[in-house]
Short mmCIF file of the C-alpha atoms (twelve columns), coordinates in Angstrom:
data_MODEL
# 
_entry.id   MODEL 
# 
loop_
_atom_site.group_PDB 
_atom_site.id 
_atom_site.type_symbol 
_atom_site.label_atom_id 
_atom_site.label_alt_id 
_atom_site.label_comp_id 
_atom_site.label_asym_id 
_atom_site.label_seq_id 
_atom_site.Cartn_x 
_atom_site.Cartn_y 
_atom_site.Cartn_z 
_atom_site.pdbx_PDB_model_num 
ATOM 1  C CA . UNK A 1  3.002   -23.749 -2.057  1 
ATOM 2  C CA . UNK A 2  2.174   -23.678 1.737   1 
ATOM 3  C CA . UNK A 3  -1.099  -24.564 3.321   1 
ATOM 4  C CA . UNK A 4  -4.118  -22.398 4.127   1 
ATOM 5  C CA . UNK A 5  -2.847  -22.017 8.006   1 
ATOM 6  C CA . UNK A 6  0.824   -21.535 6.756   1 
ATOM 7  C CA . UNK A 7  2.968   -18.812 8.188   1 
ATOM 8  C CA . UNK A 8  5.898   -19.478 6.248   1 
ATOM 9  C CA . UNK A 9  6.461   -18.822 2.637   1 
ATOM 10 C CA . UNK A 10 9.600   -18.399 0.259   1 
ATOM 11 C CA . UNK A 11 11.300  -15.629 -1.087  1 
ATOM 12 C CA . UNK A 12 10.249  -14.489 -4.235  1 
ATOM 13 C CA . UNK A 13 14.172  -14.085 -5.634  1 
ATOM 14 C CA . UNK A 14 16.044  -15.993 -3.365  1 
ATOM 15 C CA . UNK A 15 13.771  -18.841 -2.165  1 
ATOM 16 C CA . UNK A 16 14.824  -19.068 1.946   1 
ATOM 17 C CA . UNK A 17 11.616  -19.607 3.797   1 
ATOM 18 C CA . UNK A 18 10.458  -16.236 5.424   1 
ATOM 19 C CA . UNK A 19 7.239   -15.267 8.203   1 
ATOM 20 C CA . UNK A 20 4.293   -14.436 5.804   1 
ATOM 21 C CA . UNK A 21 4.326   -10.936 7.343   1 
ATOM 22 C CA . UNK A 22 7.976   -9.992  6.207   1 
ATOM 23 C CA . UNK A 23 7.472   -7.452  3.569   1 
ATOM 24 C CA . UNK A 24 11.601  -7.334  2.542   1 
ATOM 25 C CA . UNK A 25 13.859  -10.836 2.672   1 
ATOM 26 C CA . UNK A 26 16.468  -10.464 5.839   1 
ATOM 27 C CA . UNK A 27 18.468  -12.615 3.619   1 
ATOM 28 C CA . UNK A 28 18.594  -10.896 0.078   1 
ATOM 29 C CA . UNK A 29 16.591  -7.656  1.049   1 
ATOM 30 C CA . UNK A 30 14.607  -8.404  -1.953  1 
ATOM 31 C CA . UNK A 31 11.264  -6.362  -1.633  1 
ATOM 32 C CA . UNK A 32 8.529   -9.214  -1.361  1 
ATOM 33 C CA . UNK A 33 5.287   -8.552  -3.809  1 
ATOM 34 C CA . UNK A 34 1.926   -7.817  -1.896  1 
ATOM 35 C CA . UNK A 35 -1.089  -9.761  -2.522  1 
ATOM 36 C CA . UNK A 36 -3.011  -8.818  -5.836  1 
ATOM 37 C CA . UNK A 37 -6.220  -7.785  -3.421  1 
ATOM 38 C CA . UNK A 38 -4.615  -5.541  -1.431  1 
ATOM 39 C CA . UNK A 39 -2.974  -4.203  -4.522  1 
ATOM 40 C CA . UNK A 40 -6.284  -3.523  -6.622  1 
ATOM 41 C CA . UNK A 41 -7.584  -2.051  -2.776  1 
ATOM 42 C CA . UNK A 42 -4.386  0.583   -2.911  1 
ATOM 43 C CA . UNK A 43 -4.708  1.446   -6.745  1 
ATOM 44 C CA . UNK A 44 -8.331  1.886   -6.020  1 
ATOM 45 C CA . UNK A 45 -7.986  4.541   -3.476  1 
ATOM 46 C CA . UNK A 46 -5.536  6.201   -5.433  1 
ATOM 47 C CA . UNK A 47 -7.371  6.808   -7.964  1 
ATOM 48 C CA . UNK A 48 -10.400 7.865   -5.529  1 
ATOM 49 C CA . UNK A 49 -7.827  10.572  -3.927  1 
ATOM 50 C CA . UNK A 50 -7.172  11.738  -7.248  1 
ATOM 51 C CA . UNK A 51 -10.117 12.250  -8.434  1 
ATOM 52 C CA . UNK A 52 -11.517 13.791  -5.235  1 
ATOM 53 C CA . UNK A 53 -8.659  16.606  -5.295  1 
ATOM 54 C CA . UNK A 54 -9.081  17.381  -9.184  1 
ATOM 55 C CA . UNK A 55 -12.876 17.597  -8.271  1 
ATOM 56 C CA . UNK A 56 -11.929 20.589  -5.238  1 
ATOM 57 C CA . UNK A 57 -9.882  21.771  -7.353  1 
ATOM 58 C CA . UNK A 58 -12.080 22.388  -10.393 1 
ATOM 59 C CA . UNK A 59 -14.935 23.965  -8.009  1 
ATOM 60 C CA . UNK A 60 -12.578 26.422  -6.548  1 
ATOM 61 C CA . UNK A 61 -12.736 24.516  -3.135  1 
ATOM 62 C CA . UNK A 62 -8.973  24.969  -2.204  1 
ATOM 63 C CA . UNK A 63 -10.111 25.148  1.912   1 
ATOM 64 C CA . UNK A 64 -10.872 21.997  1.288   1 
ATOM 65 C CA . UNK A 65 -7.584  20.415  0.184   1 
ATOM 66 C CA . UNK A 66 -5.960  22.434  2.884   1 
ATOM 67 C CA . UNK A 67 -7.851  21.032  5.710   1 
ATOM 68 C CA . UNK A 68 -7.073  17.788  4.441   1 
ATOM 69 C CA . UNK A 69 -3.330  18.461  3.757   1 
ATOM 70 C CA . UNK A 70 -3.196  19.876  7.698   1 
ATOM 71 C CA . UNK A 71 -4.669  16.517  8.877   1 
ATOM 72 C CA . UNK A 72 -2.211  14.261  6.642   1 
ATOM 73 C CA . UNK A 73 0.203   15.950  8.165   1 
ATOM 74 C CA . UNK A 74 -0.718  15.849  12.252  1 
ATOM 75 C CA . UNK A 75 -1.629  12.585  11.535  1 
ATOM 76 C CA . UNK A 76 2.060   11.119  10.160  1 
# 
């Protein structure tokens, strides 16, 4: 396990040592699993997004979701 001011850590399937940023191994192009806080952070907002369009969705608020869509877009 490497220290707190490590920025080296191993492969998950393949164990070569790889930059604590690197979200794929350049060796075995094994995806490389994300921290449990940022993973609980993404399934939260998820489920916030979802709710939020099934909320404009039962009040008949489709401007809405369009608006949003049009921004998603420009935005990517």
């Amino acid at each position: 396990m490497p220290g707190p001011g490590s920025t080296s850590r191993q492969c998950s399937s393949c164990c070569m040592s790889l930059n604590v940023a690197c979200k794929t191994c350049k060796f075995c192009k094994a995806v490389q699993p994300r921290k449990l806080r940022l993973n609980k952070r993404m399934e939260k907002f998820d489920t916030k997004a979802n709710t939020w369009v099934q909320a404009q969705k039962r009040n008949k608020t489709s401007s809405h979701l369009r608006d949003q869509a049009a921004l998603v877009k420009c935005n990517i």
